[in-house]
Steps between C-alpha positions, in 0.01 A plus 500: 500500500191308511535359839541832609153645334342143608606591889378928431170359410455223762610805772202721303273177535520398818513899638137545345384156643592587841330865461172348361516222781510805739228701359310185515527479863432898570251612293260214643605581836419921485160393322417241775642818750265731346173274510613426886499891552201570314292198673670653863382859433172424385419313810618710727216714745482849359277741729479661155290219307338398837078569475435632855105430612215789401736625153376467168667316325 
């Protein structure tokens, strides 16, 4: 009987290890997506936020 709870809980272990080890991997990666998009769309040429010569600014 104890083998068998010993074997439930390594299963239960190593299931969250593996889920943690993958949220380590994509939660960096969409954060480092985001700041790529953000940094992309912020330097892109607008006609909007373009001054155009004898406007007030």
């Amino acid at each position: 009987m104890g083998a068998k709870i010993a074997r439930v809980l390594f299963l239960v272990t190593a299931m969250m290890f593996f889920a943690i080890l993958a949220l380590d991997i994509a939660v960096p990666t969409l954060v480092l997506c985001t700041m790529a998009l953000s940094t992309w769309l912020v330097s892109l040429d607008l006609p909007v936020a373009r001054k155009h010569g004898g406007e007030a600014a």
